[in-house]
GULO-266465 format. One record per residue: z, x, y of N, C-alpha, C, O in turn; residue number from 1; residue in three letters. Coordinates in pm, 1 decimal, always signed. Example, Ala and Ser with C-alpha at 12.3 -4.5 7.8 and 13.67 -1.06 7.14 Angstrom:
% residues 2
n_zz | n_xx | n_yy | ca_zz | ca_xx | ca_yy | c_zz | c_xx | c_yy | o_zz | o_xx | o_yy | kemi | nuba
+780.0 | +1319.0 | -569.0 | +780.0 | +1230.0 | -450.0 | +780.0 | +1320.0 | -330.0 | +846.5 | +1423.6 | -331.9 | 1 | ALA
+708.0 | +1285.0 | -225.0 | +714.0 | +1367.0 | -106.0 | +787.0 | +1290.0 | +3.0 | +803.9 | +1340.9 | +113.8 | 2 | SER
***
This chain:
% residues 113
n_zz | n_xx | n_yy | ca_zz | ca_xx | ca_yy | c_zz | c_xx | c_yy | o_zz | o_xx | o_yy | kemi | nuba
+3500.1 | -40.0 | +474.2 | +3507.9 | +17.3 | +605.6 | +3568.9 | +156.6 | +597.2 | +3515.4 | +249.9 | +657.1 | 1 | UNK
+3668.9 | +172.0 | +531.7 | +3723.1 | +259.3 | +511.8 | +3751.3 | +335.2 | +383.8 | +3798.5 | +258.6 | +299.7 | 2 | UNK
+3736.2 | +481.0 | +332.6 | +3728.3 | +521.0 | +237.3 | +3859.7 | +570.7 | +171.7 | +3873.3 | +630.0 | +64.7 | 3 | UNK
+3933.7 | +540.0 | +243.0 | +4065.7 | +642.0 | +242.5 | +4120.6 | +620.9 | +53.1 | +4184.0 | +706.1 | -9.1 | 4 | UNK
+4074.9 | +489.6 | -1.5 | +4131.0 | +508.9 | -145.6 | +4018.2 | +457.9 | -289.7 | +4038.2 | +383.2 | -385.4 | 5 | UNK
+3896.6 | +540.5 | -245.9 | +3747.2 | +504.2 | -259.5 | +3761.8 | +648.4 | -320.7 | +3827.1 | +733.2 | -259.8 | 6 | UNK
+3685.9 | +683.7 | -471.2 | +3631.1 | +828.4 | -521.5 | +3531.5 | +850.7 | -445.4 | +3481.4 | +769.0 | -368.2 | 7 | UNK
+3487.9 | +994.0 | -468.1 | +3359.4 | +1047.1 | -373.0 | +3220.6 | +988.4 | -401.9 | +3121.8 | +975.2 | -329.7 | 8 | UNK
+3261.0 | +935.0 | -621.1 | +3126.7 | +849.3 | -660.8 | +3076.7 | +727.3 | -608.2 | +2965.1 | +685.9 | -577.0 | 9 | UNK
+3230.5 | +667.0 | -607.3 | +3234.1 | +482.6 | -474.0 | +3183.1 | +515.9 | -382.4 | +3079.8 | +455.3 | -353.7 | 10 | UNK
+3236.1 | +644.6 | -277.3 | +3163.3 | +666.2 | -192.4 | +3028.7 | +682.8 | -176.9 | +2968.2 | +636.8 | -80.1 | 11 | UNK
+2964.7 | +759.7 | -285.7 | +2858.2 | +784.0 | -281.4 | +2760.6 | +654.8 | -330.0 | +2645.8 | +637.0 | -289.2 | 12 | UNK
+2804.9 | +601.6 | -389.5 | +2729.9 | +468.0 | -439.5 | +2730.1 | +338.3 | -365.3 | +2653.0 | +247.8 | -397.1 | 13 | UNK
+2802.4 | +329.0 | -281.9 | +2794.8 | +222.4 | -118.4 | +2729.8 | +252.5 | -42.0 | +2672.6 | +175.6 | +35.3 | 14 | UNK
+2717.7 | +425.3 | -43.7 | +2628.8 | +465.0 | +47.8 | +2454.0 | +468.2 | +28.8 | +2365.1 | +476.0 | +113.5 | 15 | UNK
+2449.7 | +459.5 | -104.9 | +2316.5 | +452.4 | -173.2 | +2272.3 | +304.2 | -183.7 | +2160.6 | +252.5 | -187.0 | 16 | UNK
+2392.1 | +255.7 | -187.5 | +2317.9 | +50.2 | -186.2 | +2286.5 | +1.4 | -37.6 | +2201.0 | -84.9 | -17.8 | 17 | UNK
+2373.4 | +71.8 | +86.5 | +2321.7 | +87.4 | +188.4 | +2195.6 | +109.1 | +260.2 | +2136.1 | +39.8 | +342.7 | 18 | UNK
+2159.2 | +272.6 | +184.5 | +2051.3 | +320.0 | +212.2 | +1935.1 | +175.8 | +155.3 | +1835.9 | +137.7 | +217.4 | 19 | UNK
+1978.6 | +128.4 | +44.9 | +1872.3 | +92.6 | -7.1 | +1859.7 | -65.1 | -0.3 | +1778.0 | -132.2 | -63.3 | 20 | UNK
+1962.9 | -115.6 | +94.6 | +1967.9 | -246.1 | +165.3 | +1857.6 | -221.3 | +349.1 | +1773.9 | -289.2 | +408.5 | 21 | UNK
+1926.5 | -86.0 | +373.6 | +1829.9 | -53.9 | +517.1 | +1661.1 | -56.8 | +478.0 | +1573.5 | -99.9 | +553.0 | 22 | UNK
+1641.0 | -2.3 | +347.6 | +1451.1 | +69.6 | +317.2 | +1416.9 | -99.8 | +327.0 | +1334.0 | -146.5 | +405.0 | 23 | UNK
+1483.3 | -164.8 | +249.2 | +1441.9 | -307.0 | +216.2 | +1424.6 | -410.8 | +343.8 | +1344.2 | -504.0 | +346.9 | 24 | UNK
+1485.0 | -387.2 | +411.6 | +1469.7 | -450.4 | +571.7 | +1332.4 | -355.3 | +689.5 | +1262.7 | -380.6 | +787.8 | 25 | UNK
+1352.0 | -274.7 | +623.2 | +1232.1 | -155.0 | +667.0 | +1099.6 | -205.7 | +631.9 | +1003.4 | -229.3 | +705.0 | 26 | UNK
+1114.5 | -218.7 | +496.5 | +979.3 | -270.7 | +437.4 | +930.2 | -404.0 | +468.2 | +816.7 | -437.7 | +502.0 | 27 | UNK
+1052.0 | -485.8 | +447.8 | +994.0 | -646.7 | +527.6 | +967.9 | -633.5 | +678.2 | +876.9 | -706.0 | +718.2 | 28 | UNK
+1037.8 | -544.2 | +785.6 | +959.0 | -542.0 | +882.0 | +874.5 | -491.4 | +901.4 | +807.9 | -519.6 | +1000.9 | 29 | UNK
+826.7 | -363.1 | +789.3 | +714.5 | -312.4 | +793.1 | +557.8 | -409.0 | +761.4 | +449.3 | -383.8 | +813.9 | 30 | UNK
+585.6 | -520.3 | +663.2 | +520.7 | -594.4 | +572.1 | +501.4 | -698.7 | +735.2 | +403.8 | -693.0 | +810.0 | 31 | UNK
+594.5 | -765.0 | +749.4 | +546.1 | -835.8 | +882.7 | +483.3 | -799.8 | +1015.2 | +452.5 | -886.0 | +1097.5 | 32 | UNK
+461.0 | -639.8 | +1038.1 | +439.0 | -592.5 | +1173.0 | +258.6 | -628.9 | +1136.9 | +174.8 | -684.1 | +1208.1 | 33 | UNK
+245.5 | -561.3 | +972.7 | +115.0 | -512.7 | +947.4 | +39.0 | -684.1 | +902.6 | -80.1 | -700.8 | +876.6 | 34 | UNK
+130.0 | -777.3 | +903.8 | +88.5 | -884.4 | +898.3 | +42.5 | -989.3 | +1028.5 | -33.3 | -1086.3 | +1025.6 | 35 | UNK
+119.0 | -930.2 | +1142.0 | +71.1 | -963.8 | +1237.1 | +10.2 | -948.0 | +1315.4 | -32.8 | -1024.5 | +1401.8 | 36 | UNK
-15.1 | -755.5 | +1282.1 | -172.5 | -678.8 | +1302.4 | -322.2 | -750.6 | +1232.6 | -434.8 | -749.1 | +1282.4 | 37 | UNK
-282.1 | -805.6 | +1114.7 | -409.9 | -844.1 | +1065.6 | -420.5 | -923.2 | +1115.6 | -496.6 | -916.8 | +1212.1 | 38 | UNK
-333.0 | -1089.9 | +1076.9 | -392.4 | -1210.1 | +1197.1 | -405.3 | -1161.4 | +1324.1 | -509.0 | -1197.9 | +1379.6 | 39 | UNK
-364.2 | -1121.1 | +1360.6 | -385.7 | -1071.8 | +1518.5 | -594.2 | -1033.0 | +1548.0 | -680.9 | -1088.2 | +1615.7 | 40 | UNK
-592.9 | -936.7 | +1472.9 | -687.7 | -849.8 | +1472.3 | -814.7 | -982.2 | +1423.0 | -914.0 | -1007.3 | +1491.2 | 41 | UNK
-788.4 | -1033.9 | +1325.4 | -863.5 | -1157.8 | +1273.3 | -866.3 | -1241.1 | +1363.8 | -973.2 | -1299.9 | +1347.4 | 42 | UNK
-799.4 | -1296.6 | +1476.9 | -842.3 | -1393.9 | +1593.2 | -925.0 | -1349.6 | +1670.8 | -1015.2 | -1417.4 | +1720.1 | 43 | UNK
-895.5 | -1169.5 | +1702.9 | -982.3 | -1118.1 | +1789.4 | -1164.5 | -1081.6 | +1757.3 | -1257.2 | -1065.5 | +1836.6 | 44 | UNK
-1158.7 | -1078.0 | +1577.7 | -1304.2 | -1083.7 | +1532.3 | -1364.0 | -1211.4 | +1540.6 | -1483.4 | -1227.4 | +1565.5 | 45 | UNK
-1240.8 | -1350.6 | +1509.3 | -1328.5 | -1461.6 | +1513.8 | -1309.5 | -1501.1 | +1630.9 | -1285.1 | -1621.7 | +1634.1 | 46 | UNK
-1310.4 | -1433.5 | +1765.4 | -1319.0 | -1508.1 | +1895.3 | -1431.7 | -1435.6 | +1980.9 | -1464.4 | -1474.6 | +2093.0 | 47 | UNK
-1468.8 | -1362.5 | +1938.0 | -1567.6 | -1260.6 | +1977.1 | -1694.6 | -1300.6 | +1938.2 | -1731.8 | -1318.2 | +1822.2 | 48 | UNK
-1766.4 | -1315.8 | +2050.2 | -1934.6 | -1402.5 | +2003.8 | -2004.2 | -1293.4 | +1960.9 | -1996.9 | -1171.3 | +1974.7 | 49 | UNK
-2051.9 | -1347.4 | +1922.4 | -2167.9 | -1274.5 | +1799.7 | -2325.4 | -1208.8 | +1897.4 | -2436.1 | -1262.5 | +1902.9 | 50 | UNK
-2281.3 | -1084.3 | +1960.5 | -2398.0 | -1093.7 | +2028.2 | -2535.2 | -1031.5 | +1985.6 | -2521.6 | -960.4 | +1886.0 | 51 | UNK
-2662.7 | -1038.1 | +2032.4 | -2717.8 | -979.5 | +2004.9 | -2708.9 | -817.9 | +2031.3 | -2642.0 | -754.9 | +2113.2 | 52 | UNK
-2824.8 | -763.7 | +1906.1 | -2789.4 | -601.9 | +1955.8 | -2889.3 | -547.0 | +2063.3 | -2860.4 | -453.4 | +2137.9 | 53 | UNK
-2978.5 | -596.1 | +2064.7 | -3123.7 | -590.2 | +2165.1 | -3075.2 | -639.6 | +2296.5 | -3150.4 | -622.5 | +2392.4 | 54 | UNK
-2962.3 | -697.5 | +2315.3 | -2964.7 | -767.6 | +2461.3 | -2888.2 | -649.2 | +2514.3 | -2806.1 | -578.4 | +2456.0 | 55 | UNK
-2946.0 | -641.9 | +2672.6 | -2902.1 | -521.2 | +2684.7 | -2734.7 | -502.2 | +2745.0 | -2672.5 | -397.3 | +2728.7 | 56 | UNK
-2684.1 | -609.3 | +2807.6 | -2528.7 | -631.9 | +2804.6 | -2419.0 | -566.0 | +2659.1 | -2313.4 | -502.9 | +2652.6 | 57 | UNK
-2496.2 | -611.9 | +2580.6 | -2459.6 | -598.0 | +2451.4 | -2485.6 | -445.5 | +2348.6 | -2415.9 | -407.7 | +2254.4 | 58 | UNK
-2594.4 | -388.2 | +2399.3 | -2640.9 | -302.8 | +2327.8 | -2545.3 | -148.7 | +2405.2 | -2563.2 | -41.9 | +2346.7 | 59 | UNK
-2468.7 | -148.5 | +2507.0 | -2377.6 | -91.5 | +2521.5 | -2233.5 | -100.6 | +2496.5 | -2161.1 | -2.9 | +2515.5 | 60 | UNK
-2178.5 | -236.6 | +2446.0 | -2055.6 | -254.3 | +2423.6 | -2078.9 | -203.6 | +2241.4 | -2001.3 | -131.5 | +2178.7 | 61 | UNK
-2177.2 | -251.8 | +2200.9 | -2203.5 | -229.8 | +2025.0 | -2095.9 | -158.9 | +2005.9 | -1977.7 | -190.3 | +1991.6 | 62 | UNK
-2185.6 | +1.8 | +2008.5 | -2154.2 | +118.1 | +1925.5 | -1983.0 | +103.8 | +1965.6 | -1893.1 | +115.1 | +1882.3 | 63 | UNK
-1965.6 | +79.9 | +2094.4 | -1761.6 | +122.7 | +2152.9 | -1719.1 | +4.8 | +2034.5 | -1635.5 | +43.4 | +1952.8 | 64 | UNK
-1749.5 | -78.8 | +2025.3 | -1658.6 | -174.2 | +1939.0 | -1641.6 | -145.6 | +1784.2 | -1541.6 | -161.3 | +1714.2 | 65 | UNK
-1790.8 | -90.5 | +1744.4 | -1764.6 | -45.6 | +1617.1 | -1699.2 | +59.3 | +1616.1 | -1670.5 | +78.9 | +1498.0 | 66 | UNK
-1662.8 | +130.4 | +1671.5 | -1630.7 | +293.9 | +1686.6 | -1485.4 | +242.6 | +1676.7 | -1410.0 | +299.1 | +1597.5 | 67 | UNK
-1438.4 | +133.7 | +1755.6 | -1298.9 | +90.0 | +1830.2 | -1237.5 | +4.2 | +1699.1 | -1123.5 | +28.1 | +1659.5 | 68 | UNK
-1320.0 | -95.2 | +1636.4 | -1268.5 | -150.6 | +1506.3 | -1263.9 | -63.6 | +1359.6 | -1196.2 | -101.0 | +1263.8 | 69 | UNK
-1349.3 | +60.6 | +1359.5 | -1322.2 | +145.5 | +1252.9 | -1223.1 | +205.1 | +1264.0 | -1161.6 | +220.6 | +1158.5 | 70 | UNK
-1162.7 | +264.0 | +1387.9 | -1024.8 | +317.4 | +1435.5 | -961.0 | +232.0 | +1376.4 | -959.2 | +248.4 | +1254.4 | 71 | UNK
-898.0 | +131.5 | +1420.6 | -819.1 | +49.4 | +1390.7 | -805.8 | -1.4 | +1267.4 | -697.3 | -33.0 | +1218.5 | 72 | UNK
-912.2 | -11.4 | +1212.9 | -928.3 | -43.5 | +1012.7 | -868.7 | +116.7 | +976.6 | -756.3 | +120.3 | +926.4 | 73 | UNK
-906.5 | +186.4 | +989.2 | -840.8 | +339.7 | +934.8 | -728.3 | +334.6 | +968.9 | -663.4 | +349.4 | +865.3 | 74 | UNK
-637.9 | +318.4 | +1080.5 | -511.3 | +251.4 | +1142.1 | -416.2 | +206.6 | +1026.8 | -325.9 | +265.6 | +967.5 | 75 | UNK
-486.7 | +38.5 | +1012.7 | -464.2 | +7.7 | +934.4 | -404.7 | +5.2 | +811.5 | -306.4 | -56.7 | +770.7 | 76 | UNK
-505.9 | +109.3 | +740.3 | -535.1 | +135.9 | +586.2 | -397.5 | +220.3 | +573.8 | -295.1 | +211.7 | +505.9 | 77 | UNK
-459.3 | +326.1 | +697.7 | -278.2 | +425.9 | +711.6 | -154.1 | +346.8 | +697.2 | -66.7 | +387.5 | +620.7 | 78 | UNK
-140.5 | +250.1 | +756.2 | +13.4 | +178.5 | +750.7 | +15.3 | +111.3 | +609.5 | +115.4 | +87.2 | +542.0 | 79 | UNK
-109.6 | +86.9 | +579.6 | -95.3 | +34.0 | +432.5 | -59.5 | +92.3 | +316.4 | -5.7 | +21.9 | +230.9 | 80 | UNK
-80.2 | +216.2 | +294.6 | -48.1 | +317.7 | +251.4 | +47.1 | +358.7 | +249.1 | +80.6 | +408.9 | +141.8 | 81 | UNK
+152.3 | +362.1 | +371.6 | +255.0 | +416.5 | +431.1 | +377.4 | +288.1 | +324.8 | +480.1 | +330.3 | +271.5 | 82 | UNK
+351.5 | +199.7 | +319.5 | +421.7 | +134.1 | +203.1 | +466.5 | +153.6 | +101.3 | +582.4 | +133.2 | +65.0 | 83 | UNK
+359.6 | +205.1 | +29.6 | +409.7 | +238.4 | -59.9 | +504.0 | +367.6 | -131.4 | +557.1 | +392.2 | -239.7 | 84 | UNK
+485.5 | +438.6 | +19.1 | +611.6 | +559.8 | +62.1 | +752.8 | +454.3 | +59.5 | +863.5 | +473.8 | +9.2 | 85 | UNK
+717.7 | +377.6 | +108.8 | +877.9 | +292.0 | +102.9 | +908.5 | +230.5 | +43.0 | +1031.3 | +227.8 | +35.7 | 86 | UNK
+840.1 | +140.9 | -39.9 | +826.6 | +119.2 | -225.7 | +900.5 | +242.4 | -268.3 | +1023.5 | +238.9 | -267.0 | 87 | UNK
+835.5 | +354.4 | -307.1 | +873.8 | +457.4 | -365.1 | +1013.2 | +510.4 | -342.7 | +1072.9 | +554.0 | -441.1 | 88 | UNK
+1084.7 | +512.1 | -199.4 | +1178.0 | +514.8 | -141.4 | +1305.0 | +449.5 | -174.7 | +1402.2 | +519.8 | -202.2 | 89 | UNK
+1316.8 | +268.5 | -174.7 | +1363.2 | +168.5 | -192.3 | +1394.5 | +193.7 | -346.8 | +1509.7 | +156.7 | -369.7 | 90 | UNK
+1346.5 | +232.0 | -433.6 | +1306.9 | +266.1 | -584.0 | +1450.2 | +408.4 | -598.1 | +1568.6 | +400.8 | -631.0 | 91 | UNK
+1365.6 | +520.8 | -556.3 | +1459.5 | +597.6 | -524.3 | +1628.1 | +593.5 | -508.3 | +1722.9 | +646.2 | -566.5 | 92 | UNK
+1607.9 | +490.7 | -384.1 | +1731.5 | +482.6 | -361.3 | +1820.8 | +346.1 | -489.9 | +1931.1 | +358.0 | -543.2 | 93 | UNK
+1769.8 | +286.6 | -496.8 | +1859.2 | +204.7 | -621.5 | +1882.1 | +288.5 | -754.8 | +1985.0 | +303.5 | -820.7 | 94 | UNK
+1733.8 | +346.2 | -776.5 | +1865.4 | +442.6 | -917.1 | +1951.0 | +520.3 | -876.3 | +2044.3 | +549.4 | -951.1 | 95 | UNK
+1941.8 | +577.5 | -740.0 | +2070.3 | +671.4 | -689.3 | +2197.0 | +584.8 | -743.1 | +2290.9 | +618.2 | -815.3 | 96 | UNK
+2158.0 | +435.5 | -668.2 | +2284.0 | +351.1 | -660.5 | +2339.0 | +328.0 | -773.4 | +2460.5 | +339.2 | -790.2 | 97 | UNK
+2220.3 | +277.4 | -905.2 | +2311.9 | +257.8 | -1020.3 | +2352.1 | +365.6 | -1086.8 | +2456.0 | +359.0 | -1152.4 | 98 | UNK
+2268.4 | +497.3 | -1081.0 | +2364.4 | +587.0 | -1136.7 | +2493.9 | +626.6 | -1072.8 | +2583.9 | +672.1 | -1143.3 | 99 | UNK
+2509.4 | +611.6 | -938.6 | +2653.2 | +599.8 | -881.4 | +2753.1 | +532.7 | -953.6 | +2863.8 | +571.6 | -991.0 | 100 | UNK
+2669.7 | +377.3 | -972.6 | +2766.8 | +301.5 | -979.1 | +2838.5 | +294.4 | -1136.5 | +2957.2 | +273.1 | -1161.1 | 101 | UNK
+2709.0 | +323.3 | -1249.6 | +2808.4 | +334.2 | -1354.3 | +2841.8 | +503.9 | -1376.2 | +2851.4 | +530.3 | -1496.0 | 102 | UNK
+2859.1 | +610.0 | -1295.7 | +2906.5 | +740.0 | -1334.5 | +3071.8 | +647.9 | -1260.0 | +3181.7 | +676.5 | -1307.6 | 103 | UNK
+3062.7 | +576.0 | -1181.0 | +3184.5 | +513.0 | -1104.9 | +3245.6 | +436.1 | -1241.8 | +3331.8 | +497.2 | -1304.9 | 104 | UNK
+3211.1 | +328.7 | -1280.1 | +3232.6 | +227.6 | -1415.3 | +3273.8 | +375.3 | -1484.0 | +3318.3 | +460.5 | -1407.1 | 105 | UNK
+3264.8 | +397.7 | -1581.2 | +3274.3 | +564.9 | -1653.9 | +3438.0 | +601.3 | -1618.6 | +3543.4 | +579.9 | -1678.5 | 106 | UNK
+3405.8 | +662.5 | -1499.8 | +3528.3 | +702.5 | -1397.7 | +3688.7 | +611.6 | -1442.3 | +3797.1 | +627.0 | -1498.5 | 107 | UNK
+3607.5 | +516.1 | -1371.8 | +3734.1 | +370.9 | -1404.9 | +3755.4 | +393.9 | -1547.1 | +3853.4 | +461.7 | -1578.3 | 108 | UNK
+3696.3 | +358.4 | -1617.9 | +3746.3 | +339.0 | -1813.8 | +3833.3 | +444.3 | -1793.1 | +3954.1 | +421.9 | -1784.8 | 109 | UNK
+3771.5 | +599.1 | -1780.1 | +3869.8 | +745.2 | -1790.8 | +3998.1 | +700.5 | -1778.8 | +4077.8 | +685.2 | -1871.3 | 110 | UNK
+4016.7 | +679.4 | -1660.7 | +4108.5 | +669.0 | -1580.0 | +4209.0 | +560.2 | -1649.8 | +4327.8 | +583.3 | -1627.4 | 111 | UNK
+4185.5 | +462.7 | -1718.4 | +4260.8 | +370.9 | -1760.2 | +4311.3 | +396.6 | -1886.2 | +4414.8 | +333.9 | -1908.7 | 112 | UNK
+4269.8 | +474.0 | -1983.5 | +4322.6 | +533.9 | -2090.0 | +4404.3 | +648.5 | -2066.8 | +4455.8 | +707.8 | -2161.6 | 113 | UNK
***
């Protein structure tokens, strides 16, 4: 909670296991949002009748739906993608942490001799 008898490396290395406890809660809610976009999106393809394209009710909704589900697959693909920015991130931030933590270990030995 308090730093008052913490080096600037402790400091800095709580703050990096932090960061990299937050990416990790980021990513599982990221991993579940885009998981409940897909089932989601998958009830709405398998609840949707199969219409003809010649009927003429139908031959105007077509093209909007394909137009409307390629959006949303590109959507998609984007957030899927966007993962592995936070993979990369999460990554990032733990070698911050262990090099914190043993330039900290290091520190300590110094200090005890």
């Amino acid at each position: 909670m308090f730093n008052w008898f913490k080096t600037d490396t402790e400091i800095k290395r709580d703050e990096y296991w932090k960061l990299y406890e937050r990416l990790q809660d980021a990513k599982n809610d990221h991993d579940r949002i885009v998981r409940d976009a897909e089932s989601a999106y998958s009830s709405y393809r398998n609840a949707v009748p199969f219409l003809s394209e010649n009927v003429i009710p139908s031959n105007d909704f077509t093209p909007a739906r394909r137009r409307l589900n390629d959006d949303f697959n590109q959507y998609l693909n984007d957030e899927k993608a966007k993962r592995t920015d936070l993979v990369r991130a999460i990554n990032r931030a733990y070698d911050q942490y262990l090099h914190y933590r043993n330039q900290a270990i290091r520190e300590e030995q110094e200090a005890k001799k």
